[in-house]
C-alpha positions in Angstrom: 4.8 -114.4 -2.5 5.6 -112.8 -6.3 4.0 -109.5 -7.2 4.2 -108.9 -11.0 5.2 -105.4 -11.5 3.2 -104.6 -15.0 -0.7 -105.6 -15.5 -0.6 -109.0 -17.3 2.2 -110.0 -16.0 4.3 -107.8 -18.6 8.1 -108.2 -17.5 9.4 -104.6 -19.2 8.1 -101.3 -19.1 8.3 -99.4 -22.3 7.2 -96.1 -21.8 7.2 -93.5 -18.8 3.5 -94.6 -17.6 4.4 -98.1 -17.5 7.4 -97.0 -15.5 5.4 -95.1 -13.0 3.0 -98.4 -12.8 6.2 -100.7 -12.1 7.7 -97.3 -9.4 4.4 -97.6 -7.8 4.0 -101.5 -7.5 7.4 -101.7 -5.8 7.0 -98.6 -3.6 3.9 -99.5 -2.0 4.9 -103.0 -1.4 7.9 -101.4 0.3 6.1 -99.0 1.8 3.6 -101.6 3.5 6.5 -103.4 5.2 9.5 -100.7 6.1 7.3 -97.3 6.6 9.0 -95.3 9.4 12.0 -97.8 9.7 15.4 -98.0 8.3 16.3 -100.5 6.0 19.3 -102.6 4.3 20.1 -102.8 0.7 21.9 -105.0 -0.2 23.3 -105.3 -4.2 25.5 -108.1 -5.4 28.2 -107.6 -8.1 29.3 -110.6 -9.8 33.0 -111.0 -10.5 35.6 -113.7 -11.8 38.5 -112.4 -9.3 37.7 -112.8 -5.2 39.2 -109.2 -5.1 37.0 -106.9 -4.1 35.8 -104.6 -7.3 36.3 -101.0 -6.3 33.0 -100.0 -7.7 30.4 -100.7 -8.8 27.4 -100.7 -6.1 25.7 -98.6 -3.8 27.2 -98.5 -0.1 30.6 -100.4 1.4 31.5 -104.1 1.5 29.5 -106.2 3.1 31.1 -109.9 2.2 32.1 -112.2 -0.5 30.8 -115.3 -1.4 31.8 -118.1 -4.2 29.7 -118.8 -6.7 31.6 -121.4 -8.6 34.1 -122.7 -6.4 35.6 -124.5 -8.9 39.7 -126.3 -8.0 40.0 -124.5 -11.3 40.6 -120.8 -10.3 40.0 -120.1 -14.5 36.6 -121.4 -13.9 35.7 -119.4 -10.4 33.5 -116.4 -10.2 32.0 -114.5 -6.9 29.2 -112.3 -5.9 30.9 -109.2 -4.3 27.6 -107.7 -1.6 27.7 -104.2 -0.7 25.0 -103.0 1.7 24.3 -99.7 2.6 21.6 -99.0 5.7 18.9 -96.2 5.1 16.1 -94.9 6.5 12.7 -95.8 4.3 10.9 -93.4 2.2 8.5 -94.0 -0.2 10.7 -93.4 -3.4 13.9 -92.9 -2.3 15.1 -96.4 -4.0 13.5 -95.4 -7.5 16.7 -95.1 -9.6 17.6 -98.3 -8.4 14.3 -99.8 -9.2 14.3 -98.4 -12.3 17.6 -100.2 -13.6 16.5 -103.3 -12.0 12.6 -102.9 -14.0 15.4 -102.6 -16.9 17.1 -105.7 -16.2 20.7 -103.6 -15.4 20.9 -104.6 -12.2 20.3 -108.0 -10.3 19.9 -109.7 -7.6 19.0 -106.5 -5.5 17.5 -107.2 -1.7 15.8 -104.8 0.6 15.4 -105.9 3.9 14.4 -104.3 7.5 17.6 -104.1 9.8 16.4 -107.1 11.9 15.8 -109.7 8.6 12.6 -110.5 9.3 11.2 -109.3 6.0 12.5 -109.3 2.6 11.7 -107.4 -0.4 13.7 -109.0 -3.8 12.8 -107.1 -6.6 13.3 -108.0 -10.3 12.5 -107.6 -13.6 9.0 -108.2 -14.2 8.1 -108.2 -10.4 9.3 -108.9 -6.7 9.3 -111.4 -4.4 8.5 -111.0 -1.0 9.2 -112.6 2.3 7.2 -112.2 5.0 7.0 -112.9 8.9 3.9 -115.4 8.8 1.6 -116.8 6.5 -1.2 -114.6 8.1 0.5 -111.4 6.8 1.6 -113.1 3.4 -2.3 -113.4 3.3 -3.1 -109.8 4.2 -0.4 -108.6 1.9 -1.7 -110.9 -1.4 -5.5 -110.0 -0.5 -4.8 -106.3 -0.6 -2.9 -106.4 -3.8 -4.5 -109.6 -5.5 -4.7 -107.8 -9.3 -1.3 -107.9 -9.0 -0.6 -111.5 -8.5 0.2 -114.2 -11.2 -2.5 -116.0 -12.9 -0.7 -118.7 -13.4 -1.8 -122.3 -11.1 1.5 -122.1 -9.0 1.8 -118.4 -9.1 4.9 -117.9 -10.8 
């Protein structure tokens, strides 16, 4: 399901109440599924060269995978994922989800440690994975002012 993370469906905060209005969309979303739980983030870095960047991400190397695996190595490029496990608390990934609100950082995934439910924020929202259609329903009746108007939700 897609949460937009501004009131009609805005994609960027520009002042400090709309960022609190994004901050608290995501929180209680993450909240709702990994209260009381650890969880994994996980942040891709994109790269041209399979090396591993140095840099870049929160917590260690976690795997490599091609992008563009092109027989022209000019022409490759790779997403470097570093994962770091932590335990849950309300606010504790603001920073990040204030870069990501800002479009500075993609591609970010919050997950609990058995990958049953996923939490993908973006810019202008997040998309959420969850374990059945009957808590997808639970979860998009509780928050339905902050679902898409558009027919297919997007």
């Amino acid at each position: 399901m897609r949460f937009h993370s501004l009131p009609n469906s805005k994609r960027y905060p520009e002042n400090e109440s709309e960022y609190a209005v994004v901050l608290k969309r995501y929180n209680t979303v993450l909240d709702e599924l990994f209260a009381g739980g650890d969880v994994y983030v996980i942040i891709p870095v994109w790269a041209a060269e399979a090396e591993v960047p140095s840099s870049g991400a929160d917590g260690g190397h976690w795997q490599t995978l091609p992008v563009n695996d092109d027989p022209d190595p000019e022409f490759r490029s790779y997403w470097h994922l570093f994962a770091a496990r932590r335990s849950w608390r309300y606010g504790c990934l603001d920073e990040r989800l204030r870069d990501v609100a800002d479009d500075k950082v993609a591609g970010v995934l919050v997950t609990d440690t058995q990958l049953r439910r996923l939490h993908h924020p973006y810019d202008g929202g997040a998309d959420v994975f969850l374990t059945s259609s009957e808590e997808r329903d639970r979860m998009r009746d509780r928050h339905a002012d902050w679902l898409s108007s558009h027919p297919l939700g997007f």
